[in-house]
Structures are given as C-alpha cells and as structure tokens.
N, C-alpha and C positions, 0 to 999 in steps of 0.2 A: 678198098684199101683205105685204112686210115692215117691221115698225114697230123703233125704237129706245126702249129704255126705260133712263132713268135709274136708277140705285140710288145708294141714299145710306145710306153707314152712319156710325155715331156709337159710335164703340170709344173709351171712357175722353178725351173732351175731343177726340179725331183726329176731322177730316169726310174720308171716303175717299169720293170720288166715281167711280166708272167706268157702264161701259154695257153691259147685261145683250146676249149675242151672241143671241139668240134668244127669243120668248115661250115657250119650252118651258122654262124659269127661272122656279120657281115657290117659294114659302114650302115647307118639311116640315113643320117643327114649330119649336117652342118650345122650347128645353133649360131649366130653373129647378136649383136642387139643394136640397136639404135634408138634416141629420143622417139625421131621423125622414122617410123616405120616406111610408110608410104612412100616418103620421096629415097627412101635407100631402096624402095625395090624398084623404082624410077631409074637409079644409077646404075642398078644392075641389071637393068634391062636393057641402058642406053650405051652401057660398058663392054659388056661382055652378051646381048641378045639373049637374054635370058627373060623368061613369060613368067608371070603368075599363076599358079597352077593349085594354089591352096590359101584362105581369110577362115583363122578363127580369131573371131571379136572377143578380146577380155575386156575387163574393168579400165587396165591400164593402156589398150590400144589394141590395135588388129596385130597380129600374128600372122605373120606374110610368107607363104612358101614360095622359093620361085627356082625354075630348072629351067634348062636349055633346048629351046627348039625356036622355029621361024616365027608359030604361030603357040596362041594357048594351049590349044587342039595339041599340038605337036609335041610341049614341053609335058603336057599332061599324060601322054604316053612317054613320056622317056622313061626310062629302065635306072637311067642314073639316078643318085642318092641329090637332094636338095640342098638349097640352103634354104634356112627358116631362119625368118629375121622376128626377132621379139622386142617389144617395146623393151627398153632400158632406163631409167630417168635422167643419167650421166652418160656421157660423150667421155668420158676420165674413164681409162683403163687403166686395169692395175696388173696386168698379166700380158708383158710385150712377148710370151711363147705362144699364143694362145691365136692361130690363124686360119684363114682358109688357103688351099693349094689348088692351082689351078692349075691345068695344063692347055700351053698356046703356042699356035702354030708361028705367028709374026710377030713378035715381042715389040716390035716399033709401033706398029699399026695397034697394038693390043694398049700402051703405055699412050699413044695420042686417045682412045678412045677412053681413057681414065681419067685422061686433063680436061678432057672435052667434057665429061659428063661428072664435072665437080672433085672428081677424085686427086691424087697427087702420087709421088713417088719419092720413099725413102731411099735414096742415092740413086745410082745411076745402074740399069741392070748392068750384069758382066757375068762373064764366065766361070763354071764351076771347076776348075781343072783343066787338065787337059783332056776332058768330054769331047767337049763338043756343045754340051748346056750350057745354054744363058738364064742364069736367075734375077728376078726382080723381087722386089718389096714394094707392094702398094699400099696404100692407105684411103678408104674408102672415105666415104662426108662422117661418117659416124664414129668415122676412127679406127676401123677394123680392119687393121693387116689382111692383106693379102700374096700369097708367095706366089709367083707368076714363074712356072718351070719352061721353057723354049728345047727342046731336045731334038740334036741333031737329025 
C-alpha cells in the first residue's frame, strides 16, 4: 500500500508545503553549529546523556555527531537520527525558526540539567493547551534553540 505524507517545513517565517514521493523519506540527522564544537558536544552529553558516536576533522574544526545512549557503544547502535554539530565561526544566529525538538520525560529535572551544564532557558516552560504538554525553549552555550516537548 502506498501512503502520501505531508511535509511541512518552516525556513525563516516561509511555510513550504510539498509531499514526500515515498516513505523511504526519512529524518538523518539534525545539523546545530557552534564556534567551540567540542565543548557543545560536552553540554549535550552533560544535558541530555547523549555520547559521541561520530569526528570528522575539517579545516575549520571537528564535526561531532552525538546520539543517546549510556555508553558510546550504546549511542553507536541507536537507530535514532543524530545531531551533528559543525563548526560555525558566529555564536549570532539569524534564523530564531531554525531548532532542535526534543522529547522529555521530566521537564524540571531535564531544564536543571541545561542550567547545570551551561545551557539556559528562554521563558519559563508551560503548557500547550489543554494537552496535557509542557513545552520549553532552550538555548544551548552556542545559541541553538532547543524545543523540549513534556507529553502527558
């Protein structure tokens, strides 16, 4: 059976609507960037327990992929998609649409572990509706939004 799936993307204020040709269209990863590569995959490791699981060396700095598990070993088999931190030269973003989404089970415990390991948070999470979801905004050391989803 063939299905039609929507994609929706949100580039800088544009809604670009098309339809994926196939479910073999799938997420890879996450690109973020940072000056300091190293110490961002430091915060997201200290943040949210996420390993390094991929260094390719360019000219402008290492290329750091890092995914969720206990140990290396563990994040290196996960199935889930990464994030990949690239060197940047600016800490200055110019695109406040342009984030990672996270999903978390204890939004308290997940927002101490973001203050704790350098990060900060743009307002106070709260509720999406009448959900049951508590959403956040985080802001990593390099400046890179993060949307922290809490689902009932």
């Amino acid at each position: 059976m063939k299905r039609n799936y929507v994609v929706i993307v949100v580039l800088s204020g544009l809604l670009l609507v098309g339809r994926a040709a196939s479910a073999q269209v799938t997420l890879n990863s996450v690109r973020i960037g940072a000056k300091d590569t190293v110490a961002l995959a430091k915060f997201y490791q200290a943040a949210f327990g996420m390993q390094e699981v991929n260094r390719i060396d360019t000219p402008a700095g290492p290329e750091i992929f890092v995914n969720f598990g206990e140990t290396a070993g563990a994040a290196k088999t996960n199935k889930g998609e990464p994030i990949v931190i690239m060197h940047r030269d600016s800490d200055d973003l110019k695109d406040p649409i342009a984030h990672v989404i996270l999903n978390v089970k204890d939004m308290a415990a997940t927002v101490t572990a973001i203050k704790s390991a350098g990060g900060m948070m743009a307002g106070d999470p709260r509720p999406f509706r009448n959900t049951g979801t508590v959403i956040g905004i985080a802001v990593d050391p390099a400046g890179n939004r993060l949307e922290l989803i809490q689902r009932p």
